[in-house]
N, C-alpha and C positions, 0 to 999 in steps of 0.2 A: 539338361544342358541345352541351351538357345547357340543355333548355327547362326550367324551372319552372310548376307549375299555377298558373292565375291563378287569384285568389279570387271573381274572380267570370266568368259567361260572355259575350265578348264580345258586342256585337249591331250586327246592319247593317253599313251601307258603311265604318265607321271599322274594324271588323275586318277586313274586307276586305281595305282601305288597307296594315292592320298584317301580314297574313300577307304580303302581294306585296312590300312594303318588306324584311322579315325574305330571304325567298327572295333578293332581289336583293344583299341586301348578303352572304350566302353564296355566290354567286358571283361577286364582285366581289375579296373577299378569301382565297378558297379555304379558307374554315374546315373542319374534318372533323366529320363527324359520326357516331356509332356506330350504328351497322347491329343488325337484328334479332336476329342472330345474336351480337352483342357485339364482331363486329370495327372495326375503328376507319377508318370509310372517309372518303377524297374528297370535295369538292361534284360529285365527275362518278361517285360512287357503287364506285368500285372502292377496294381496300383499300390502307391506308397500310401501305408496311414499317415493319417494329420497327428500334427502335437495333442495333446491334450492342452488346453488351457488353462494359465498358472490360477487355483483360485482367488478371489478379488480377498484383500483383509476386510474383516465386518471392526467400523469404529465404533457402531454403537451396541453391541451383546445384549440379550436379554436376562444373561442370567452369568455367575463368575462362582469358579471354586477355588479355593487355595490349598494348595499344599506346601508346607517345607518345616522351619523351625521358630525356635523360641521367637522369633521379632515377626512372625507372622501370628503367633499368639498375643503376643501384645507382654509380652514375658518382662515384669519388673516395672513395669511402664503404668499402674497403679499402686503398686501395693509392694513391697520387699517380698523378691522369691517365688514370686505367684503370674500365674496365666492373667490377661487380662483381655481376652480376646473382644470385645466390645472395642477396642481402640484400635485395633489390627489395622493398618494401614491398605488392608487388602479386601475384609470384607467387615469392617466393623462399623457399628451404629453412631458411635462418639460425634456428635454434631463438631466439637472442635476437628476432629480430626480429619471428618468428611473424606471418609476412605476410598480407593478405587469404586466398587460397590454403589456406593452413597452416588459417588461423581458419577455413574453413567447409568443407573437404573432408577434415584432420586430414591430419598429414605425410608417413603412407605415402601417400596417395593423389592429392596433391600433385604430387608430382614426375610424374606421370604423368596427371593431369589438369588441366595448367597448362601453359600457352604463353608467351611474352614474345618478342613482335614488336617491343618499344620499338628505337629506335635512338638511341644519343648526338647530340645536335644539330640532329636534325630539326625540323622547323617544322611549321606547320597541311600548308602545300603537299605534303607527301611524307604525311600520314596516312590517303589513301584507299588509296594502294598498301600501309599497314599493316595496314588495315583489310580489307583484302579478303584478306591473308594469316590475317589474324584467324578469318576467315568460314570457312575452305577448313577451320577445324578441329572446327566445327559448336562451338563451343561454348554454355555455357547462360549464360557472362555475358562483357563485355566489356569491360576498366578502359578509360578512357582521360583521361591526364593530359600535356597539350601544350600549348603557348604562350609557355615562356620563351625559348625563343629566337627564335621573332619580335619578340617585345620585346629581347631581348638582341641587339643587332645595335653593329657599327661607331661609327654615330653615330645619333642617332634618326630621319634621312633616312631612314635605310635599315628603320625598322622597319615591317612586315607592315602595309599596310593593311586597316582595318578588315573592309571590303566584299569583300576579299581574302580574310580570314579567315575571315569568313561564308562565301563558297562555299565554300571546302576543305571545311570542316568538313560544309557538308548534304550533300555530293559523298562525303564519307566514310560520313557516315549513310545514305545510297542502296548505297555497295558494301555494305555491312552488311546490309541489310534486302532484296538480292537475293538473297546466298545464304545467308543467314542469319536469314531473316524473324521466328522466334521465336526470337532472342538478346535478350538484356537488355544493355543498357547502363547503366553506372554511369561518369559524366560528373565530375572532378574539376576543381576550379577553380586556376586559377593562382597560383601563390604572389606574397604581397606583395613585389616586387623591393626595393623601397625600405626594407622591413621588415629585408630580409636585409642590403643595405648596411649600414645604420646597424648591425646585431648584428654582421660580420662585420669592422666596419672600427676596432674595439677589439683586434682579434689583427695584431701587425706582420709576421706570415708571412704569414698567409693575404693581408694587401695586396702582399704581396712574388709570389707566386703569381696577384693580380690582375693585376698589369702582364704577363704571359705575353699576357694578349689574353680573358681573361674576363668575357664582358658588357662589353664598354667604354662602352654605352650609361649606365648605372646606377651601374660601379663605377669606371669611369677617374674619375683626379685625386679618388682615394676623400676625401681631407682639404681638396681645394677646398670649399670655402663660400660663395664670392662668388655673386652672384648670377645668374650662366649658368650654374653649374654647379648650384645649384639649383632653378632653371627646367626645366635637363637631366632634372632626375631628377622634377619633377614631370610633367613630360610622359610621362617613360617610365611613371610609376605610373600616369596617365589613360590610360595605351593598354592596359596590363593591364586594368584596370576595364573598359573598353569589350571588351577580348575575353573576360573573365569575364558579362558581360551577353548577349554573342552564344552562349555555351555555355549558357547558362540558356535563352535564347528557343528557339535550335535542338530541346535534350533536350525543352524541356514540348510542340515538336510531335510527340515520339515517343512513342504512348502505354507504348509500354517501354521508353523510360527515363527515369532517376532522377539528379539533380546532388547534388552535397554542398551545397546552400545557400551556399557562399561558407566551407565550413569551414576549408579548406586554407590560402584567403587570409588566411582571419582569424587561424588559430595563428598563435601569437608563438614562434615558434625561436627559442631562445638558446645559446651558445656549446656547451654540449651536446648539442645537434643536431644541431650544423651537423658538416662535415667537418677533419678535424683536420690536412688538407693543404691545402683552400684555404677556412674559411671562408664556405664559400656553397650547395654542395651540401649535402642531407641526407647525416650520415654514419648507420652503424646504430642509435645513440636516435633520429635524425630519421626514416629508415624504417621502425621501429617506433610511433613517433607514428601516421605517415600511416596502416598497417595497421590502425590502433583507428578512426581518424577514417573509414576507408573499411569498415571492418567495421562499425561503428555504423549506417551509412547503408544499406550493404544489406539488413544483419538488423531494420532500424525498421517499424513497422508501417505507416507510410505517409513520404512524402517529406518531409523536412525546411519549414518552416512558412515 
């Protein structure tokens, strides 16, 4: 606390009054006060630590692993039912697709300083044991894009509670930041499920490929309209919201890392994106989309507003 010269000089007992009152209420409230020397001490006269400084984000990574689910695999996006992880929008070689990976390390270097730990199907619950495979490869950034399939479940009983998801996910941020303390994370947000319905339930294959058992939470009885089944499917879009909100709070306590601001959610995929066996996965326009969306955000000069 910096005193100012009074204008004029105090006199008698009412100064007095005023310096003992001052004195008292600095040690009441532990103000600091700067020391002769300019360090910035305590009311008990010993010097305050400095902040630590926020680390800078690195735009250009040496090296990027992924972890999460099917659309980081590249899942349906060549072949019906199958991985296709060469197109992965995250760390895949596909010249069309020209993946995160590709965009910041250039394609020879790529294939050899890029990981993908994603698994088809997995949930928040299985991402700390990704993640810590993640970790074991030291690298300098870390995708991670999961959550449709806790929302894609059976019936929406069964989908991922919220508080559920929350711990996975800090429990993943923890194996991270054990062996991997200066990794960057870049946090993608979960796709509109509801968004994908409504675009994917205009092709009569791809609903023919639904009934197989895909997402039944969101996409069974795709041309019901009454009113449970739209109730169904708002509930499923409220449970992604809610776990798009838990991935935002989580990321902003890591001061390395960065979310897409809700990008991912908010693209609108159209028939062109999607997979041309079932409608609902990104096929390779849809993983090429994701790699602009997630390139844009690590190369930004600060995080999304």
């Amino acid at each position: 606390m910096r005193e100012h010269a009074p204008r004029r000089r105090a006199r008698g007992a009412g100064a007095t009054l005023t310096a003992v009152a001052m004195a008292g209420a600095l040690a009441l409230t532990g103000c600091t006060a700067s020391g002769g020397d300019g360090a910035v001490r305590s009311a008990s006269g010993s010097p305050s630590p400095s902040p630590s400084p926020t680390p800078a984000w690195d735009a250009s990574p040496a090296s990027v692993a992924a972890v999460g689910d099917s659309v980081t695999r590249g899942f349906d996006a060549c072949s019906v039912l199958a991985d296709c992880p060469e197109v992965s929008w995250a760390t895949g070689t596909d010249d069309g697709v020209r993946s995160l990976a590709v965009r910041l390390l250039g394609a020879a270097k790529a294939s050899s300083h890029s990981w993908n730990h994603a698994v088809s199907g997995a949930r928040m619950a299985q991402l700390p044991e990704q993640m810590a495979l993640a970790a074991k490869e030291r690298p300098e950034l870390v995708t991670v894009m999961i959550g449709a399939n806790d929302a894609c479940r059976d019936s929406v009983g069964l989908m991922t509670p919220v508080a559920d998801f929350r711990a996975s996910f800090e429990a993943s941020v923890r194996r991270l930041r054990a062996a991997a303390p200066k990794a960057q994370l870049y946090v993608s947000s979960v796709p509109d499920l509801k968004r994908l319905w409504s675009t994917g339930r205009e092709n009569p294959l791809g609903k023919q490929i639904w009934k197989l058992g895909i997402c039944r939470s969101m996409l069974g009885d795709a041309d019901d309209m009454g009113a449970a089944a739209v109730a169904r499917r708002d509930t499923v879009l409220a449970r992604v919201v809610a776990y798009n909100e838990v991935l935002r709070e989580v990321c902003a306590g890591d001061e390395l890392c960065r979310d897409d601001g809700g990008a991912v959610f908010d693209y609108r995929f159209t028939g062109e994106q999607l997979s041309e066996w079932d409608w609902f996965h990104p096929g390779r326009n849809g993983q090429a989309r994701l790699a602009e969306i997630a390139y844009r955000n690590v190369t930004a000069a600060g995080p999304p507003a």
